[in-house]
PQR file of N, CA, C, O and H, with PARSE charges and radii, in Angstrom:
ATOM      1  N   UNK A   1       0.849  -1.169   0.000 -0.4000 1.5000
ATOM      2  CA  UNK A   1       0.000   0.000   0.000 -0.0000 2.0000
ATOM      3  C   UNK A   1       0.894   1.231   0.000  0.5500 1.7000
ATOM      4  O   UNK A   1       1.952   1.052   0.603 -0.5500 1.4000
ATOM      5  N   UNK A   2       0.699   2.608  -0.606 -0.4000 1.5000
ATOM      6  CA  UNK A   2       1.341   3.457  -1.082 -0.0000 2.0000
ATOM      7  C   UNK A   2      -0.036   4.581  -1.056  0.5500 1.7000
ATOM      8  O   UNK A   2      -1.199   4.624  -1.458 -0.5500 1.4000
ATOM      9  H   UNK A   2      -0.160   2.754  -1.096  0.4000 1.0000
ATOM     10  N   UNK A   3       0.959   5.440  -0.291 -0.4000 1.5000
ATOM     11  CA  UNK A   3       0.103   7.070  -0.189 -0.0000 2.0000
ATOM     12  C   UNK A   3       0.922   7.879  -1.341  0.5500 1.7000
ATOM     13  O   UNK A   3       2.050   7.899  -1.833 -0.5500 1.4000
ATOM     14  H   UNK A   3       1.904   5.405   0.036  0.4000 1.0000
ATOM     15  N   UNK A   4      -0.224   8.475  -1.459 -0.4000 1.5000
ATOM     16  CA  UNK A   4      -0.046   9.857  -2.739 -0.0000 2.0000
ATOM     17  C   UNK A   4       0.667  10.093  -2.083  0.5500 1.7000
ATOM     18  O   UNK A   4       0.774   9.922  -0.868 -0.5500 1.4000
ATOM     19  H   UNK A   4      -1.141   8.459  -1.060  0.4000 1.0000
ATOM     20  N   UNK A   5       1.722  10.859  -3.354 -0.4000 1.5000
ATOM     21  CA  UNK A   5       2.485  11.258  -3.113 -0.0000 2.0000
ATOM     22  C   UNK A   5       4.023  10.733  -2.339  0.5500 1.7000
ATOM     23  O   UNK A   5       5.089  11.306  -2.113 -0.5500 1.4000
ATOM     24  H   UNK A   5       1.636  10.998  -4.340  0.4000 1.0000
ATOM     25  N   UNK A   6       3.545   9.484  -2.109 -0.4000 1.5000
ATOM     26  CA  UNK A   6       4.952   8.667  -1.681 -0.0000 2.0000
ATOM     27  C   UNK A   6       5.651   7.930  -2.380  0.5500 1.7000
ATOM     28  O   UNK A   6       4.877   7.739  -3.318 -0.5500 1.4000
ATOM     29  H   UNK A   6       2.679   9.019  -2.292  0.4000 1.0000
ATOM     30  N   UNK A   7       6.850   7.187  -2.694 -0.4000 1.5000
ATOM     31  CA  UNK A   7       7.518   6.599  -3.713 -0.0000 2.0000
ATOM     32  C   UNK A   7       7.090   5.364  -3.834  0.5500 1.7000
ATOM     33  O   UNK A   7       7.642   4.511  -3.139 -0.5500 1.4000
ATOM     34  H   UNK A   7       7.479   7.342  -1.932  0.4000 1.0000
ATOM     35  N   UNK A   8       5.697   4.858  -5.003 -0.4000 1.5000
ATOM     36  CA  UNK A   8       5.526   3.933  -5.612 -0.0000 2.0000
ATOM     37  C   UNK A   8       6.936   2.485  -5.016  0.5500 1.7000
ATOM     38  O   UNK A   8       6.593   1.394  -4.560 -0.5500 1.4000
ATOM     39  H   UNK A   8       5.248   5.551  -5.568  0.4000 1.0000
ATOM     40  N   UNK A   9       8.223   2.867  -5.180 -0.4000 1.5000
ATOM     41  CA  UNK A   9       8.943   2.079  -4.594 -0.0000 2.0000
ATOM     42  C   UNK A   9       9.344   1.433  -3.287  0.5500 1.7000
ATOM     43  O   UNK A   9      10.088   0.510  -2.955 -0.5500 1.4000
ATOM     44  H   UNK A   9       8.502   3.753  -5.550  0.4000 1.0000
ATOM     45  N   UNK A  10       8.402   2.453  -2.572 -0.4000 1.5000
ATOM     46  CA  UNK A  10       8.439   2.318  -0.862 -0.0000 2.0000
ATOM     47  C   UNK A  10       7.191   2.374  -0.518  0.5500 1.7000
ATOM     48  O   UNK A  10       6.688   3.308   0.106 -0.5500 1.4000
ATOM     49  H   UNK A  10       7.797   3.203  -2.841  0.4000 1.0000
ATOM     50  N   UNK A  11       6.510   1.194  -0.976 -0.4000 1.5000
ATOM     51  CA  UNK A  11       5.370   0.688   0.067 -0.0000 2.0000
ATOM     52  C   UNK A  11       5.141   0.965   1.670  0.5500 1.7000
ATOM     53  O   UNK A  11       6.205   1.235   2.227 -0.5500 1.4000
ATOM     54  H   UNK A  11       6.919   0.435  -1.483  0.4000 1.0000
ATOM     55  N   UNK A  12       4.113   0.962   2.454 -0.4000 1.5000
ATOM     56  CA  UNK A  12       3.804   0.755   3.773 -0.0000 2.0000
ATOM     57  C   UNK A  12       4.024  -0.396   3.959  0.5500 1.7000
ATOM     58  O   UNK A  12       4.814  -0.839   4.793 -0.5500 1.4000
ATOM     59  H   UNK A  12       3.248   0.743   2.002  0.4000 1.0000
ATOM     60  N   UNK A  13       3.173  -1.189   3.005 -0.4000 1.5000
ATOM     61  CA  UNK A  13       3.083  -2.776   3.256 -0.0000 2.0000
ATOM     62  C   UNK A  13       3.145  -3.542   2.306  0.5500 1.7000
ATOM     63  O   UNK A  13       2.636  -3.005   1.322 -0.5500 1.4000
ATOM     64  H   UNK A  13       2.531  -0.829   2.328  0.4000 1.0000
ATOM     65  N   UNK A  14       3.590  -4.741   2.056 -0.4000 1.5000
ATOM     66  CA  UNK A  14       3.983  -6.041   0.768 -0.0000 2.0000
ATOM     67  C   UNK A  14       3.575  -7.006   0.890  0.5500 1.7000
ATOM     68  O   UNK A  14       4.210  -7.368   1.880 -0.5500 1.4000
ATOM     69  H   UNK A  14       4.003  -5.177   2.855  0.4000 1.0000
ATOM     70  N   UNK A  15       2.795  -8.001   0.585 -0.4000 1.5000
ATOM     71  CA  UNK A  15       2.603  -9.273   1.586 -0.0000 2.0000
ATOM     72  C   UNK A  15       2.520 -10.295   0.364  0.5500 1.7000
ATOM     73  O   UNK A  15       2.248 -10.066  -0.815 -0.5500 1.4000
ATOM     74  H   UNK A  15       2.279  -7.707  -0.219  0.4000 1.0000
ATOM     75  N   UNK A  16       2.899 -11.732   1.133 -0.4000 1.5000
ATOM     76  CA  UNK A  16       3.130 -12.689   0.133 -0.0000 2.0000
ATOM     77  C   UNK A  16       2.606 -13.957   0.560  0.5500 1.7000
ATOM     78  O   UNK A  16       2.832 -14.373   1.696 -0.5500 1.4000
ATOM     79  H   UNK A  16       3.119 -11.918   2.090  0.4000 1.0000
ATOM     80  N   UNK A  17       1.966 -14.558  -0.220 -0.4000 1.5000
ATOM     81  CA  UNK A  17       1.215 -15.873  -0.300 -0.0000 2.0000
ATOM     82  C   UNK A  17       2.146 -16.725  -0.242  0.5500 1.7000
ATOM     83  O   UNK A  17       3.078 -16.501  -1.015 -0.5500 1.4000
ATOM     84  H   UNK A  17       1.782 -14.220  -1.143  0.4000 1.0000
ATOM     85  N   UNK A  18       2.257 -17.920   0.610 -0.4000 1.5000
ATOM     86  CA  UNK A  18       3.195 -19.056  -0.498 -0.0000 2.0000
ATOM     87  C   UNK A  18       2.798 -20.087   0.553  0.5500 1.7000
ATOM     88  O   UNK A  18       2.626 -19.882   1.755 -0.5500 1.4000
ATOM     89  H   UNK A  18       1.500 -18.102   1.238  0.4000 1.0000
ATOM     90  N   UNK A  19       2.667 -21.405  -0.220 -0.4000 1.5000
ATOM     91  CA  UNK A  19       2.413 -22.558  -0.053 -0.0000 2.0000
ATOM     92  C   UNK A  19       3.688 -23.288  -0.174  0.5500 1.7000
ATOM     93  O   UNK A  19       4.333 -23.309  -1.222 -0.5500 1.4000
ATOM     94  H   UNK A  19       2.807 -21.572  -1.196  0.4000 1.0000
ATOM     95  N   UNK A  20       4.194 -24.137   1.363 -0.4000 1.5000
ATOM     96  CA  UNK A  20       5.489 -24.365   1.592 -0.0000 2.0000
ATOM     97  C   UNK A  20       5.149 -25.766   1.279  0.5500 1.7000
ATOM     98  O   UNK A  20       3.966 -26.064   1.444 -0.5500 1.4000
ATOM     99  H   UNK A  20       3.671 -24.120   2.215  0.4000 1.0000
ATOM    100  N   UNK A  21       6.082 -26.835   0.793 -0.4000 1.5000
ATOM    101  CA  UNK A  21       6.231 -28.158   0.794 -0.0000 2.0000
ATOM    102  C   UNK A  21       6.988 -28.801   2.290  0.5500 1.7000
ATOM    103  O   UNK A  21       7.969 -28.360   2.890 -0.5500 1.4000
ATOM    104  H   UNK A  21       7.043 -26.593   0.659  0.4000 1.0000
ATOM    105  N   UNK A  22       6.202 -29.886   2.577 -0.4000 1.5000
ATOM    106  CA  UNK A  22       5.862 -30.326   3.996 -0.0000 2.0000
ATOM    107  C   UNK A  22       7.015 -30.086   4.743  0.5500 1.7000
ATOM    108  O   UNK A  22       6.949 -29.665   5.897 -0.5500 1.4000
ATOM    109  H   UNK A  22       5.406 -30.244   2.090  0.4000 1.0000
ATOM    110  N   UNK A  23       8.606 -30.440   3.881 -0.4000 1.5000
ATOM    111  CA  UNK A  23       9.839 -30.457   5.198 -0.0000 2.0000
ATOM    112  C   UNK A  23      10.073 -29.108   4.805  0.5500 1.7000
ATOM    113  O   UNK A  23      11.302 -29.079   4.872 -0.5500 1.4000
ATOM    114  H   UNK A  23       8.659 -30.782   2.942  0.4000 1.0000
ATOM    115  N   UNK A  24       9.635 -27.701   4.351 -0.4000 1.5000
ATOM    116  CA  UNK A  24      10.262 -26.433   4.298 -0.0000 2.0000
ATOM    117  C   UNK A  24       9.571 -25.560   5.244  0.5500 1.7000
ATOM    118  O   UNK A  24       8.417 -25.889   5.519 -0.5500 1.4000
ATOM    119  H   UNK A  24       8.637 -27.725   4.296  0.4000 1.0000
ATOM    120  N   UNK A  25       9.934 -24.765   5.664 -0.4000 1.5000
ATOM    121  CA  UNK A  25       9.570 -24.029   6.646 -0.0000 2.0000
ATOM    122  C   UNK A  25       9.578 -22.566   6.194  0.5500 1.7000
ATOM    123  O   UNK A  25      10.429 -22.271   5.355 -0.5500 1.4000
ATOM    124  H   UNK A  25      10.871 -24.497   5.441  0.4000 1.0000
ATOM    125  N   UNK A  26       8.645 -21.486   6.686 -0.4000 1.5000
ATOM    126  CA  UNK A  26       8.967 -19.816   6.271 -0.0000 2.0000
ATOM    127  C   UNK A  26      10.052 -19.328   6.278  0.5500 1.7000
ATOM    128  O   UNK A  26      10.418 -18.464   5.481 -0.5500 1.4000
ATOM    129  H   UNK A  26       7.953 -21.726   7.368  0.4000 1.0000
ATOM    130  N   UNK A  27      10.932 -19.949   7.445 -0.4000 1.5000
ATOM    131  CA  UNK A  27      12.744 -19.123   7.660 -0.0000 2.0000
ATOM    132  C   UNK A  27      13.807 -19.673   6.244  0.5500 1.7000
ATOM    133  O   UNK A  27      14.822 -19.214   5.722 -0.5500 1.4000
ATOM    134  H   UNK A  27      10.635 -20.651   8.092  0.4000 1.0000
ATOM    135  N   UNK A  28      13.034 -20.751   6.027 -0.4000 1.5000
ATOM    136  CA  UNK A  28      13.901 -21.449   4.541 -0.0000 2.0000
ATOM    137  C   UNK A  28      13.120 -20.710   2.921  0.5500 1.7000
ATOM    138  O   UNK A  28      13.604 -20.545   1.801 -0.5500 1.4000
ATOM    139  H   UNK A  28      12.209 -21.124   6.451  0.4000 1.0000
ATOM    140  N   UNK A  29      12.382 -20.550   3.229 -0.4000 1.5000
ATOM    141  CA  UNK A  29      11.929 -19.513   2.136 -0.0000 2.0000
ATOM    142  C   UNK A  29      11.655 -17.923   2.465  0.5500 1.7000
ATOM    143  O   UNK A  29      11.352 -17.184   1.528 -0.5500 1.4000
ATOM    144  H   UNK A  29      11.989 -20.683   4.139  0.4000 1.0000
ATOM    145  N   UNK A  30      11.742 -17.503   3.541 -0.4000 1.5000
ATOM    146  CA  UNK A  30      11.548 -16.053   3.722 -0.0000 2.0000
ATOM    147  C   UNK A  30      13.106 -15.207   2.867  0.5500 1.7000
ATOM    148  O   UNK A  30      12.854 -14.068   2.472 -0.5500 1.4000
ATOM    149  H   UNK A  30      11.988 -18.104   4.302  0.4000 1.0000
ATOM    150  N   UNK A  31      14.422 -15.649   2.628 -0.4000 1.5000
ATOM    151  CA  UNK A  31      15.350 -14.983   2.147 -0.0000 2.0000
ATOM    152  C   UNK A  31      14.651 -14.908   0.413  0.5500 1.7000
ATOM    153  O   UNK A  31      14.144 -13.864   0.003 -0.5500 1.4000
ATOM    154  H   UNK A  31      14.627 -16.574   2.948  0.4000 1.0000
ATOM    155  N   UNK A  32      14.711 -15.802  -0.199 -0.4000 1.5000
ATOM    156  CA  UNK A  32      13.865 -15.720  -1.460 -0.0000 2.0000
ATOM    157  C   UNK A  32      12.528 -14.628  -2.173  0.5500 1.7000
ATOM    158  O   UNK A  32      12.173 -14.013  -3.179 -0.5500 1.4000
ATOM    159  H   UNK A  32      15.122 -16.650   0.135  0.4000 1.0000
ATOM    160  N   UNK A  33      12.175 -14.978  -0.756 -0.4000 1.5000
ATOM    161  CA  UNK A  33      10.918 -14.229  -0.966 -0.0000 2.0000
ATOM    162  C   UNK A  33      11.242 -12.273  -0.972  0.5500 1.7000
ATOM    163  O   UNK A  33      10.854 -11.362  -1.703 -0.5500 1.4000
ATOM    164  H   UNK A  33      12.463 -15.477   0.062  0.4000 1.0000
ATOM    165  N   UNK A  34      11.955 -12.330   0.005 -0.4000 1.5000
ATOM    166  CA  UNK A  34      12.726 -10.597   0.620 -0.0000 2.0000
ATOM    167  C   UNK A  34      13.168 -10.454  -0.829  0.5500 1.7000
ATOM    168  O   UNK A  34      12.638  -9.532  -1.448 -0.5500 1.4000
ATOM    169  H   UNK A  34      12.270 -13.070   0.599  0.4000 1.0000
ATOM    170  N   UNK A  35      14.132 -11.282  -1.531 -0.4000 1.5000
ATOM    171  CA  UNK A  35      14.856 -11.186  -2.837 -0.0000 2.0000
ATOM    172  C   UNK A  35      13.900 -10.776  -3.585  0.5500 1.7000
ATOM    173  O   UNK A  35      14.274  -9.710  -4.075 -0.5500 1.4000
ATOM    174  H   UNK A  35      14.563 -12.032  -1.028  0.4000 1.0000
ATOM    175  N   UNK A  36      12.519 -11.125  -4.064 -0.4000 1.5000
ATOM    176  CA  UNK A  36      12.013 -11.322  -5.085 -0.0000 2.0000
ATOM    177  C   UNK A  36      11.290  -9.910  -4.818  0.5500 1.7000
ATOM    178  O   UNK A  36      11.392  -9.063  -5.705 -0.5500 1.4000
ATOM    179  H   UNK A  36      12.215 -11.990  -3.666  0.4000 1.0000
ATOM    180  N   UNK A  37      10.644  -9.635  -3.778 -0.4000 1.5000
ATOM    181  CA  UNK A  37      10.102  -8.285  -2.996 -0.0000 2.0000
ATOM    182  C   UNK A  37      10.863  -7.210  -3.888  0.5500 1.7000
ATOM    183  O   UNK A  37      10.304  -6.498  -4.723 -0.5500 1.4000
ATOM    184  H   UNK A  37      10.562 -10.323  -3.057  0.4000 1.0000
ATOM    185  N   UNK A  38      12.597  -7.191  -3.508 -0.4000 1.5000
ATOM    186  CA  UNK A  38      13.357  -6.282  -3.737 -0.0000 2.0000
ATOM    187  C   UNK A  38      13.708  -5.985  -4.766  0.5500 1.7000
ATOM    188  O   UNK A  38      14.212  -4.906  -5.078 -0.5500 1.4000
ATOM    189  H   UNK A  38      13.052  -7.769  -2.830  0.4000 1.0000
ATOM    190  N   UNK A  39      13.430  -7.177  -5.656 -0.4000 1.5000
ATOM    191  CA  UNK A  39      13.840  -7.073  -7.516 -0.0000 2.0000
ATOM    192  C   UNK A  39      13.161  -6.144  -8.200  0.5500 1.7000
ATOM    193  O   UNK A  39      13.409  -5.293  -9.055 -0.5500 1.4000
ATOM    194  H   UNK A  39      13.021  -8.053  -5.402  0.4000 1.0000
ATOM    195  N   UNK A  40      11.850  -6.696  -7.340 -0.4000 1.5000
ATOM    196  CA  UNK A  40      10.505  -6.359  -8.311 -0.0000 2.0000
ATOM    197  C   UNK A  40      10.046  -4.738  -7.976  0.5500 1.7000
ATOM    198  O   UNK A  40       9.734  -4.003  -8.913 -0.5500 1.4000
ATOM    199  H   UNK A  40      11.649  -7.386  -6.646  0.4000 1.0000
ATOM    200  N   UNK A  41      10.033  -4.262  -6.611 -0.4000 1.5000
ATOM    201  CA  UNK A  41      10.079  -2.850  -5.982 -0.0000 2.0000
ATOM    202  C   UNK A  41      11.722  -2.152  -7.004  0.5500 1.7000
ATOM    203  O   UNK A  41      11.471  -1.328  -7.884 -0.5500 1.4000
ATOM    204  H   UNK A  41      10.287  -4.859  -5.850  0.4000 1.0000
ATOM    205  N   UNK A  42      12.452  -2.346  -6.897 -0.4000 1.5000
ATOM    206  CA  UNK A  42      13.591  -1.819  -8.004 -0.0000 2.0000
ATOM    207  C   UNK A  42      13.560  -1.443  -9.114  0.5500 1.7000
ATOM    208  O   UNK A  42      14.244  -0.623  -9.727 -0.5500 1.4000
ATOM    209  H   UNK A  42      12.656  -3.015  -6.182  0.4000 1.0000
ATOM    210  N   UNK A  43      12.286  -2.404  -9.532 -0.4000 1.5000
ATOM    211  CA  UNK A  43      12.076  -2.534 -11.234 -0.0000 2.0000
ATOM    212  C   UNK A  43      10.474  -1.357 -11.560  0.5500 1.7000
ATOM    213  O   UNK A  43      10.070  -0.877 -12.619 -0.5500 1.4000
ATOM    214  H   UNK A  43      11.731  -3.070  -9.034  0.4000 1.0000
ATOM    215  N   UNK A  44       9.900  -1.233 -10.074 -0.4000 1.5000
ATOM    216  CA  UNK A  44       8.606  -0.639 -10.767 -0.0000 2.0000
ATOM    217  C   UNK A  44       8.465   0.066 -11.386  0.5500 1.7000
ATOM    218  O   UNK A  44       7.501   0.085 -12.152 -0.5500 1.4000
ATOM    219  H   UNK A  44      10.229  -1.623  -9.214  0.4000 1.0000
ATOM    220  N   UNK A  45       9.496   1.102 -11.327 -0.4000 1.5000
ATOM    221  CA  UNK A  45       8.775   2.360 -12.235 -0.0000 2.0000
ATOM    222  C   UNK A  45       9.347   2.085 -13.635  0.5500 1.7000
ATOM    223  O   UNK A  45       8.646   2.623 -14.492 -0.5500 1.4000
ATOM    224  H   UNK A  45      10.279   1.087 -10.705  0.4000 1.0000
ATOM    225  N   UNK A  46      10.503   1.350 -14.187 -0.4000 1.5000
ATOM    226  CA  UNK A  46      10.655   1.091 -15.665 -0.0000 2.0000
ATOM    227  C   UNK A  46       9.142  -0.320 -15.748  0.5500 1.7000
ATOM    228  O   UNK A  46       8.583  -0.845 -16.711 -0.5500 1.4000
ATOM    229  H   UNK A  46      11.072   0.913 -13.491  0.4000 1.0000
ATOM    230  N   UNK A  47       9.056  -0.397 -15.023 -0.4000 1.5000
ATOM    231  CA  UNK A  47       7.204  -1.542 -15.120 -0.0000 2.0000
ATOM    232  C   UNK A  47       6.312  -0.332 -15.499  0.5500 1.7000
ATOM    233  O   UNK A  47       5.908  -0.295 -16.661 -0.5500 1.4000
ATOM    234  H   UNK A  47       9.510   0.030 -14.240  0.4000 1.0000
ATOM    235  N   UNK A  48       5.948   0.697 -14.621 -0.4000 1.5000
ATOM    236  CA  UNK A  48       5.096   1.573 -14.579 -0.0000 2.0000
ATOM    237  C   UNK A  48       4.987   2.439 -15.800  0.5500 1.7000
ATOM    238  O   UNK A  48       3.913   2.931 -16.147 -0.5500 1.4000
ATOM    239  H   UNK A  48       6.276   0.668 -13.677  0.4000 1.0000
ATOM    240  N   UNK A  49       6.547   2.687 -16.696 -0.4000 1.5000
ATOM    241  CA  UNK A  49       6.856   3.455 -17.620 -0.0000 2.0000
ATOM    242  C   UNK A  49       6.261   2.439 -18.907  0.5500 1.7000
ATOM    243  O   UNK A  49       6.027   2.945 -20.005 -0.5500 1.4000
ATOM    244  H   UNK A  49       7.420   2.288 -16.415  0.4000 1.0000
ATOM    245  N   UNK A  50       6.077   1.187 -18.694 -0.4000 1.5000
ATOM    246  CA  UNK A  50       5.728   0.557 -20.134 -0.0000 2.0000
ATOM    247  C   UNK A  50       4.180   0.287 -19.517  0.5500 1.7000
ATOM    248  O   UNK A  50       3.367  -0.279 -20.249 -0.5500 1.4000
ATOM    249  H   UNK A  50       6.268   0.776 -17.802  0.4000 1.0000
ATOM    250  N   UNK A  51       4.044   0.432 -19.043 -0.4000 1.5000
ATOM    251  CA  UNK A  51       2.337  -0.639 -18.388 -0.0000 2.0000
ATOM    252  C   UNK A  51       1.413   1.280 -19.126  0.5500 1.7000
ATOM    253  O   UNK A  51       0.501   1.440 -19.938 -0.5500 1.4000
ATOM    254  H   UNK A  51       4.704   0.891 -18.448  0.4000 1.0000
ATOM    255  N   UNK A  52       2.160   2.203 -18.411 -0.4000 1.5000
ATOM    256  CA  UNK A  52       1.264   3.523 -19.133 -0.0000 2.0000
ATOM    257  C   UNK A  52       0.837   3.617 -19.921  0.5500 1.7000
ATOM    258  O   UNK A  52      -0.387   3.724 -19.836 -0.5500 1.4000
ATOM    259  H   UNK A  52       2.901   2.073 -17.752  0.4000 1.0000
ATOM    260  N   UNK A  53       1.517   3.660 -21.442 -0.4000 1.5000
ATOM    261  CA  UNK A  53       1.094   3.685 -22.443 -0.0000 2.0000
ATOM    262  C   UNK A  53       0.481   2.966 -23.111  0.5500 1.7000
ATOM    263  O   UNK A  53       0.005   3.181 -24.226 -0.5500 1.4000
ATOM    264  H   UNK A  53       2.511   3.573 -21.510  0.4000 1.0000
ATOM    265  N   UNK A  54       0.422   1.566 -22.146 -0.4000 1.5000
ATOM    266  CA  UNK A  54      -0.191   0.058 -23.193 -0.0000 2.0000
ATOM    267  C   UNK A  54       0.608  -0.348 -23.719  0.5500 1.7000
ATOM    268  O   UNK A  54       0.182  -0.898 -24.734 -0.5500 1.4000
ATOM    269  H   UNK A  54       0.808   1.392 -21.240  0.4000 1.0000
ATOM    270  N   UNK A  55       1.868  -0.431 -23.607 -0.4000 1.5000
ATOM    271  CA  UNK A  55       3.141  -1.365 -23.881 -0.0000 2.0000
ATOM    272  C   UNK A  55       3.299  -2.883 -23.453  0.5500 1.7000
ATOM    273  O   UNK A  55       3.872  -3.820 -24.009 -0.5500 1.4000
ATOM    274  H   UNK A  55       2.214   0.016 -22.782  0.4000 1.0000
ATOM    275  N   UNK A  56       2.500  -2.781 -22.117 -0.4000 1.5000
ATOM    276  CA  UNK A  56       2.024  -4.306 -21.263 -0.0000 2.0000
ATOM    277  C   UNK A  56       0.480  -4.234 -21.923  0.5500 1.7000
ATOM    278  O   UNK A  56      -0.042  -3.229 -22.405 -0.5500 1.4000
ATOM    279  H   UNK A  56       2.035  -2.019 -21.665  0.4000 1.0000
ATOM    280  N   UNK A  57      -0.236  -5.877 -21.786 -0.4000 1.5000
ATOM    281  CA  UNK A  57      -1.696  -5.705 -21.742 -0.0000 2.0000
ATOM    282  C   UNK A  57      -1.947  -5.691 -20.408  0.5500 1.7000
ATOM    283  O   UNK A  57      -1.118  -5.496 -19.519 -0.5500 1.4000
ATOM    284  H   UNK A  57       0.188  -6.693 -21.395  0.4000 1.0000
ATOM    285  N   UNK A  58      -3.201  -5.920 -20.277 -0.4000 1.5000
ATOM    286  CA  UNK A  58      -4.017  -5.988 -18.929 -0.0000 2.0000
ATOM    287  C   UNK A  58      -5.097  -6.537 -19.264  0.5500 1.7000
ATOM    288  O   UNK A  58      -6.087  -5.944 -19.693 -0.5500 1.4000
ATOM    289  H   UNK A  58      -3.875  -6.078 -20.999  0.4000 1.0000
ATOM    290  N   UNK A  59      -4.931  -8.236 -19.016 -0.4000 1.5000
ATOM    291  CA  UNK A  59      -6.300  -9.134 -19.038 -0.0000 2.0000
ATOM    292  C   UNK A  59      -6.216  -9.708 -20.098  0.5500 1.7000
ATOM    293  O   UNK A  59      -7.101 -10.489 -20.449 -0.5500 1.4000
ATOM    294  H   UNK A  59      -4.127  -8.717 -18.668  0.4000 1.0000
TER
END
């Protein structure tokens, strides 16, 4: 979640779904997950710069 006027890149909050396989645990996938958080927050606004114009679809 993101207030006007705040950096699209710096969320309040992020949250992530994931369905663990029986011997894995959250502490064995929580580094992955932080990774994937951080790629993708890095990347938004060249996301945001093609998704504008209709460069991405939607649906």
């Amino acid at each position: 979640m993101v207030e006007a006027g705040h950096p699209v890149d710096e969320p309040w909050v992020a949250s992530a779904q994931s369905v663990l396989k029986s011997d894995n645990s959250l502490s064995d996938v929580r580094p992955a997950i932080e990774r994937i958080f951080s790629d993708e927050l890095a990347n938004i606004r060249a996301f945001s710069e093609r998704l504008a114009p209709g460069e991405l679809p939607v649906c």
